[in-house]
C-alpha positions in Angstrom: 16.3 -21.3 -1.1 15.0 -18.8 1.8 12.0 -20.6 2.1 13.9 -23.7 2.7 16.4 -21.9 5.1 13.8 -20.5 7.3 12.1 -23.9 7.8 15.2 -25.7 8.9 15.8 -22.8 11.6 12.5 -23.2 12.7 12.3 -27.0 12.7 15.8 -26.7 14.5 14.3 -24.5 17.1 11.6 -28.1 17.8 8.5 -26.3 16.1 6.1 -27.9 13.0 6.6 -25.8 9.7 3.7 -25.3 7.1 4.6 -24.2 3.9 2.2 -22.8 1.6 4.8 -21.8 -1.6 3.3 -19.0 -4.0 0.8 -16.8 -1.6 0.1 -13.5 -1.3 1.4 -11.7 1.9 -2.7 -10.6 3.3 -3.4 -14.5 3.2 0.0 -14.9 5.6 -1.4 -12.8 8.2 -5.0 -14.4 7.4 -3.4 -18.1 8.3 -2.8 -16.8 11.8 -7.0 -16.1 12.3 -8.6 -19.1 10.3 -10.4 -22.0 12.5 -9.8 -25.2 11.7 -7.1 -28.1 12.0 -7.3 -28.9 7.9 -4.7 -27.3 6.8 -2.9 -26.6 10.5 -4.8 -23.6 11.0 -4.9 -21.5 12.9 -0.5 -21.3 13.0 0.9 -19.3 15.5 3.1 -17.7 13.7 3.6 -16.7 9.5 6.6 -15.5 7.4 6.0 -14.0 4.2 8.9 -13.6 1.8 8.4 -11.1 -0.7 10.6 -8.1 -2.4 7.5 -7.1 -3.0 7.6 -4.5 -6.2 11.8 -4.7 -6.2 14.0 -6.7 -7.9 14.7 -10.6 -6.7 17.8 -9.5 -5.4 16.0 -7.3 -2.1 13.7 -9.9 -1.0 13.1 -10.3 2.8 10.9 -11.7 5.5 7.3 -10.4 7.2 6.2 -11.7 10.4 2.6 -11.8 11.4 1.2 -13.3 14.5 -2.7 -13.3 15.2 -2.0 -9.5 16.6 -0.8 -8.5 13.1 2.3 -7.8 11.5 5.5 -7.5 13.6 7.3 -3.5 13.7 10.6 -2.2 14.0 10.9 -2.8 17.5 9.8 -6.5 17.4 12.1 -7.2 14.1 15.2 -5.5 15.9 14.6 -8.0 19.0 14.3 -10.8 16.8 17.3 -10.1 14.9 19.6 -8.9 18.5 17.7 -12.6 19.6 19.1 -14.3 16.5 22.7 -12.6 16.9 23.2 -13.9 19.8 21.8 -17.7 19.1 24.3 -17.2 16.2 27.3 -16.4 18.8 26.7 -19.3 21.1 26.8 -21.5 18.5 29.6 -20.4 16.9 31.7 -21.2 20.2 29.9 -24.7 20.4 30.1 -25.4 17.1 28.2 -24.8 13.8 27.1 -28.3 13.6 24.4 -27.5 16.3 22.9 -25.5 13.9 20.7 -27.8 12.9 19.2 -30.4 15.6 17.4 -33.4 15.1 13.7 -33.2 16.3 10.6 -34.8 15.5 9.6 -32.2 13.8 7.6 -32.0 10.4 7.5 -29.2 7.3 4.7 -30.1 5.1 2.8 -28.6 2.2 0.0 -27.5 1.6 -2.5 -25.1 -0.6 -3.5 -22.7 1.8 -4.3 -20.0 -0.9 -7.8 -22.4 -1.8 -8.7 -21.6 1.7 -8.2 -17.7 1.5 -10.1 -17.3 -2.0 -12.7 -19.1 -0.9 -13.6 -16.6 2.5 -13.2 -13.6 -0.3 -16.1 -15.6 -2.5 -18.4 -15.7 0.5 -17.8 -12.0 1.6 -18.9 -11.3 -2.3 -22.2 -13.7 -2.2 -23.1 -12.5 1.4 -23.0 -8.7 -0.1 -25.3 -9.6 -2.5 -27.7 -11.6 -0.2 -26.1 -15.0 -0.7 -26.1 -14.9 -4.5 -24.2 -17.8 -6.1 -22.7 -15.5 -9.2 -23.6 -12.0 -8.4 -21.1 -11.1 -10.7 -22.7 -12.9 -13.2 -22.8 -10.3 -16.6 -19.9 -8.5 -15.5 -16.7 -8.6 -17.8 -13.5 -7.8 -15.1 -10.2 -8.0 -16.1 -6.7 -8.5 -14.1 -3.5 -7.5 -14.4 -1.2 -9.1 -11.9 2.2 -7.7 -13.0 3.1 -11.4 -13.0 3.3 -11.5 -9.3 1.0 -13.3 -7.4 -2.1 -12.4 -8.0 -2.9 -14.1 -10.7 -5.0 -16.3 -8.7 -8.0 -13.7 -8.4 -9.5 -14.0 -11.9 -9.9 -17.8 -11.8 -10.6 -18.1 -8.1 -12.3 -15.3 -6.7 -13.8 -13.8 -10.0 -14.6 -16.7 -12.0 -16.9 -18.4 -9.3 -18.8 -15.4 -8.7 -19.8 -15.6 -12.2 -17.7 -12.7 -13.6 -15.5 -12.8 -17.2 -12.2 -12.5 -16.9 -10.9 -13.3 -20.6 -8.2 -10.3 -21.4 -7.0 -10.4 -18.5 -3.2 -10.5 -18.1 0.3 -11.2 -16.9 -1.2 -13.9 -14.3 1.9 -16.1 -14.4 4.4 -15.6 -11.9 7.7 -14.5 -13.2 10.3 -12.4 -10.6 11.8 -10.7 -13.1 9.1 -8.5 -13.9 8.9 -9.1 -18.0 6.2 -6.9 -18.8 6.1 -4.0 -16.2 6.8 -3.8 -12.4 3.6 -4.6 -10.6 2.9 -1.3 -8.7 -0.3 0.6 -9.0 1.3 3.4 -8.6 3.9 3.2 -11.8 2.3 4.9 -14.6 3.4 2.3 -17.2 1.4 -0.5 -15.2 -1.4 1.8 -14.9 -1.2 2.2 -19.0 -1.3 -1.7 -19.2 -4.3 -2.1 -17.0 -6.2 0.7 -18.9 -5.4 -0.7 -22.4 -6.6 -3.7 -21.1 -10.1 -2.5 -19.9 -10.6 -0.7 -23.2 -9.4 -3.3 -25.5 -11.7 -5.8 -24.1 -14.9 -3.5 -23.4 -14.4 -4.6 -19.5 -16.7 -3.1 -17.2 -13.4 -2.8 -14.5 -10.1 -3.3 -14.4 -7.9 -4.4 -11.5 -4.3 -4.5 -10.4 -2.0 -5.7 -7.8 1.1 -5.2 -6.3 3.7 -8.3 -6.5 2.3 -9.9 -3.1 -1.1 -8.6 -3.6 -1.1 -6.0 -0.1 -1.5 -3.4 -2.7 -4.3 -2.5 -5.3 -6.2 0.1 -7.7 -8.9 -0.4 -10.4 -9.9 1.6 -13.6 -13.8 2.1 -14.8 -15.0 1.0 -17.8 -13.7 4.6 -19.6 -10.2 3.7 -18.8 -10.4 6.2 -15.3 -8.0 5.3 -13.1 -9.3 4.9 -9.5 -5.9 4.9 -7.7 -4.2 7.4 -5.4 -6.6 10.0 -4.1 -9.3 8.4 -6.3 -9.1 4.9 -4.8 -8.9 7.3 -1.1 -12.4 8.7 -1.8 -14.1 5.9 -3.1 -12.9 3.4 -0.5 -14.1 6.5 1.9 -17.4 7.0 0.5 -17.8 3.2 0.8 -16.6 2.8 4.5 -18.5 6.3 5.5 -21.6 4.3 3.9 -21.4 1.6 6.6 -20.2 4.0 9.5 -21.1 7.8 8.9 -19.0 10.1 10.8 -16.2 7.8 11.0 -12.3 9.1 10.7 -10.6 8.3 7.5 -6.4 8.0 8.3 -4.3 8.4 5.3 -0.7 9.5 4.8 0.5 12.6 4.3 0.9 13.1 0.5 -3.4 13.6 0.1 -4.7 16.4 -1.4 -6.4 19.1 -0.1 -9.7 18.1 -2.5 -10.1 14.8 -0.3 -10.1 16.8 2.9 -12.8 18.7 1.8 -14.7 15.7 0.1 -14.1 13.2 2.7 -15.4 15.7 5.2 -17.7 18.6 3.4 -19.9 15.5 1.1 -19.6 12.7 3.1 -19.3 13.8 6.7 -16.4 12.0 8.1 -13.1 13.1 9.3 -10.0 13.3 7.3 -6.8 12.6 9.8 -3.6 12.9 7.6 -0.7 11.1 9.1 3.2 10.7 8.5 4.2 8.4 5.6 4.2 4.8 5.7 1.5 1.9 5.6 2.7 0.5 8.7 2.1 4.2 10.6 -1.1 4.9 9.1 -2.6 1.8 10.3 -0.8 2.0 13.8 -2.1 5.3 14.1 -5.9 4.2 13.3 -5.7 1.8 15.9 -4.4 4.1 18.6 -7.3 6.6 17.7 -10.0 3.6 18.5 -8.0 2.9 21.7 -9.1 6.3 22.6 -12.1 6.8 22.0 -12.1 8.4 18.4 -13.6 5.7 15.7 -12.3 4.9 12.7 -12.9 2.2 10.3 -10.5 2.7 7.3 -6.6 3.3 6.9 -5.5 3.7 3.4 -1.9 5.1 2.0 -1.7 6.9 -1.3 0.3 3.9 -2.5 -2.4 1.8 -2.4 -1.9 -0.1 0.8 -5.5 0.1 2.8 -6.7 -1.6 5.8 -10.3 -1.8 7.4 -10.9 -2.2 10.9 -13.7 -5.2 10.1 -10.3 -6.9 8.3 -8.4 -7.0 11.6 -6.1 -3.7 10.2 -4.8 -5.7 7.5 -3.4 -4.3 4.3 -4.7 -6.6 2.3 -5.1 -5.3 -1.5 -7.6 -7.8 -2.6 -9.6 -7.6 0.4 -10.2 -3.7 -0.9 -11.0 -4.9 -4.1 -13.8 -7.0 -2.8 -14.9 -4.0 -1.2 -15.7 -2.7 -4.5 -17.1 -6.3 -5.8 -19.6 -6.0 -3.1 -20.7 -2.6 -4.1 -21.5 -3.8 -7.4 -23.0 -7.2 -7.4 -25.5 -5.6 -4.0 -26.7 -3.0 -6.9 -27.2 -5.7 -9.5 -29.3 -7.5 -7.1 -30.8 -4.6 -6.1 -31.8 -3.9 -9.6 -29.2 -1.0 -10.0 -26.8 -2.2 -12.9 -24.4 0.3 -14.5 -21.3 -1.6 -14.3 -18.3 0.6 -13.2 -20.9 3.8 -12.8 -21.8 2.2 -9.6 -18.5 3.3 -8.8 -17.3 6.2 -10.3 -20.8 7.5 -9.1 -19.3 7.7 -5.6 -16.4 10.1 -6.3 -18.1 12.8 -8.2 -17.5 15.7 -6.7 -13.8 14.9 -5.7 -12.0 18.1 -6.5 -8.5 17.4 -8.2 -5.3 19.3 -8.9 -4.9 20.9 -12.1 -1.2 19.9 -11.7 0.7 17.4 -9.7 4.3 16.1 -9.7 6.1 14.1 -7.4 10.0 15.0 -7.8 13.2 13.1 -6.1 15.9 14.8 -4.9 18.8 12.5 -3.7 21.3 13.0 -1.2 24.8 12.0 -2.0 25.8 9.7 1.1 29.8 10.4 -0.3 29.9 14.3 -0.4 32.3 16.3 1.7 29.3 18.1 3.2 27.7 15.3 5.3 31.2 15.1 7.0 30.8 11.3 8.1 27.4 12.1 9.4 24.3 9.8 8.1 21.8 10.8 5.0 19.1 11.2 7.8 20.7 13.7 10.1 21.3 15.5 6.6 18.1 15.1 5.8 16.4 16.5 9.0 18.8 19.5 8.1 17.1 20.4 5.2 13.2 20.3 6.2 14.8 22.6 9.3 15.7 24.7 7.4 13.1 24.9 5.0 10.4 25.6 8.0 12.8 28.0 9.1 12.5 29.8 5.6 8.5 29.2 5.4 8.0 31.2 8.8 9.4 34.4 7.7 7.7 34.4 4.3 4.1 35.8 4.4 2.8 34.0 1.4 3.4 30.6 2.8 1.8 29.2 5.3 2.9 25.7 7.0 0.4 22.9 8.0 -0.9 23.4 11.8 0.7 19.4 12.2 3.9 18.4 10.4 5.3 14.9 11.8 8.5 13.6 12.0 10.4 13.9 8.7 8.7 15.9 6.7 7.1 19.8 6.0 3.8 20.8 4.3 3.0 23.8 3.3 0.3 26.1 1.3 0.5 28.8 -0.8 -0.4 29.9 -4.4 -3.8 27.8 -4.0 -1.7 24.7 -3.5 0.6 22.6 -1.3 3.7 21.3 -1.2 5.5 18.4 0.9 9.2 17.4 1.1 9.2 14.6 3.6 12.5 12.5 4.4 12.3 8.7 2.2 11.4 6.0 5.0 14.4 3.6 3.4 16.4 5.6 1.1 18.8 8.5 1.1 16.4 10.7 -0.5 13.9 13.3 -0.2 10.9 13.3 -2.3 9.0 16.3 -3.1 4.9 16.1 -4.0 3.4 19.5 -5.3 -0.3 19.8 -6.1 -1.7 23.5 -7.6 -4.0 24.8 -9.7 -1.6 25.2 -12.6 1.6 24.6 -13.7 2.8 28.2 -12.8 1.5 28.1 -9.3 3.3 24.6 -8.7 6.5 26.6 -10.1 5.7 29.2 -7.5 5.8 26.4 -4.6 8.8 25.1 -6.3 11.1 27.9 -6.6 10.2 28.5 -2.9 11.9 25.1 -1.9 14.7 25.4 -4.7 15.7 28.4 -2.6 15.7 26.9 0.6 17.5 23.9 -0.3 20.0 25.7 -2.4 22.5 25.8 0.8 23.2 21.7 1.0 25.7 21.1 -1.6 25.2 16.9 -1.2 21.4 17.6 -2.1 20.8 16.6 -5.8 18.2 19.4 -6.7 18.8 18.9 -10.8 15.4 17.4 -10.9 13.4 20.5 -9.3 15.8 22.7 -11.0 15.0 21.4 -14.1 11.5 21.5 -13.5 10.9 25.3 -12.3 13.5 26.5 -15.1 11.4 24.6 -18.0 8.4 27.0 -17.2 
């Protein structure tokens, strides 16, 4: 129905529509770059819509010219734009809504076109090789979103097995678990599936496919910090000394490993995808080069992919790793891989906690979640100044506060969409993270429409 909306608006407007139905977001943004008239390509413009990991009920629109995908600033012009199209019509009548032109909407399978330049990256990586992944057993889980395509057309013609793999139908409602490498039960899935079918790697995708993680062939989930450092070791293999930009929920073990073992530079950044990547681009614009931007949620973009978050671009990254050591005569499966983040230090505890803010308490007296919000990390620095055993990070952006202490860190950062503010602790042990936690429990005691039950809860069950 949106699909079909969208297309007479833009038909209306005098312009050609291409429709490509079931696609994954990266290949939307790829449709812009690809030569050649086949299949209309290269368009000049691309609309992905996608909920993405959320129910069918949030769905909404991405737009990606040949420069990328479109920010805040160019989505709130579009939509002032299309306000005000709406307004004239509505004095000249709604029937002008929709004008005849000689316009076309066709369809076509763009998605043969996209799988087919991931083969060829493969095959070039292992010095043209027609099934360098011939003799490996990968499996997929695609959450029943739509990446189901990967196993038969990007691993299956590289030679690779791909029976156990699972949920590769498309289903919106989400049947088995939501498709988001970072939800524990759909990291449970994947691993059960590795094990139960001897795989030598596991891979999983977010619902449009701009997000991914894997698990070795001992059910070790390389996700999170894990999928940072290998991506990392991989990218600082190519460029050595390059910067690494990730959000700002890493752990202090990849700073040290990114920079101490594999000589690049860690630059932490404020949360969101869209930032990190932005913010990897503006270093290159001045001077200082980097090569990979990668979020703890599994969104990661390379420089030598035109900045795009593309999830199963990443996993090829780690295809190529292992069919160029098979063809070099180094097998080992998944070793080839896990290989590359020994050494990564990791917290002996982490939690991530959410504490909401009630939008319809007293105390935000008609004032918005964010200003309420900002309140709270103010005052929280405030009370980390004067307390000798913290100490705050050196940079803290826009909407959030780290801080160390007890050998850990903490961050409570502001949520991008939502009236809530999540809090991430990583320590040694349970009872330092306690420490770190009682020391925002007291801070954030004085905002009565701040939902603290969940850190309560957690720093009185010690």
């Amino acid at each position: 129905m949106l699909q079909d909306a969208v297309s007479r608006g833009i038909t209306g407007a005098g312009l050609d529509v291409v429709q490509y139905g079931l696609a994954s977001t990266p290949a939307m943004f790829n449709s812009t770059l690809t030569e050649g008239d086949a299949f209309f390509c290269p368009v000049d413009g691309a609309i992905m819509i996608t909920a993405s990991h959320l129910p069918y009920n949030r769905n909404g629109l991405k737009f990606f010219t040949n420069a990328g995908g479109l920010g805040k600033p160019d989505i709130k012009d579009i939509l002032e734009r299309a306000a005000d199209i709406y307004k004239q019509f509505m004095v000249e009548g709604l029937t002008n809504l929709e004008k005849q032109t000689s316009t076309s909407i066709k369809r076509v399978d763009y998605m043969s076109v996209y799988t087919s330049d991931l083969v060829k990256a493969v095959r070039r990586a292992a010095g043209d090789i027609e099934k360098p992944l011939e003799g490996f057993h990968i499996v997929v889980d695609a959450g029943n979103g739509a990446g189901g395509f990967f196993a038969a057309k990007v691993l299956e013609p590289l030679g690779a097995k791909t029976s156990g793999s699972q949920f590769l139908e498309p289903d919106g409602m989400f049947p088995n678990h939501i498709p988001n490498p970072e939800d524990k039960t759909a990291m449970k899935a994947i691993i059960q599936a590795v094990l139960d079918n001897k795989a030598d790697l596991g891979i999983i995708f977010d619902t449009d496919v701009d997000r991914s993680a894997a698990v070795d062939s001992t059910g070790h989930e390389l996700n999170r910090n894990r999928l940072i450092a290998l991506m990392s070791a991989i990218v600082l293999e190519e460029h050595p000394g390059t910067t690494i930009v990730t959000d700002s929920v890493t752990s202090d073990g990849l700073t040290t490993f990114i920079e101490k073992k594999l000589g690049g530079k860690h630059h932490r950044f404020k949360r969101g995808y869209k930032n990190v990547i932005d913010e990897a681009i503006r270093l290159n614009s001045i001077g200082e080069e980097s090569h990979l931007a990668i979020e703890t949620s599994g969104h990661g973009a390379l420089k030598e992919n035109h900045w795009l978050d593309d999830g199963a671009y990443l996993m090829v990254k780690l295809l190529n790793k292992l069919a160029s050591a098979r063809a070099a005569g180094r097998g080992g499966g998944s070793k080839v891989l896990t290989d590359l983040v020994d050494g990564l230090e990791e917290p002996g505890f982490a939690v991530e906690l959410r504490l909401k803010i009630d939008q319809n308490h007293s105390d935000l007296k008609g004032g918005s979640f964010r200003d309420y919000g900002e309140a709270v990390l103010k005052h929280l620095e405030n009370r980390v100044d004067s307390d000798p055993k913290l100490q705050k990070a050196p940079v803290n952006y826009e909407g959030q506060v780290r801080v160390s202490g007890s050998g850990g860190w903490f961050l409570l950062r502001l949520s991008l969409h939502d009236p809530v503010l999540p809090l991430n602790i990583e320590a040694p042990s349970r009872e330092d993270a306690v420490k770190l936690g009682l020391a925002v429990a007291a801070a954030t005691k004085e905002f009565p429409a701040l939902d603290t039950s969940a850190l309560d809860k957690f720093v009185q069950a010690f």
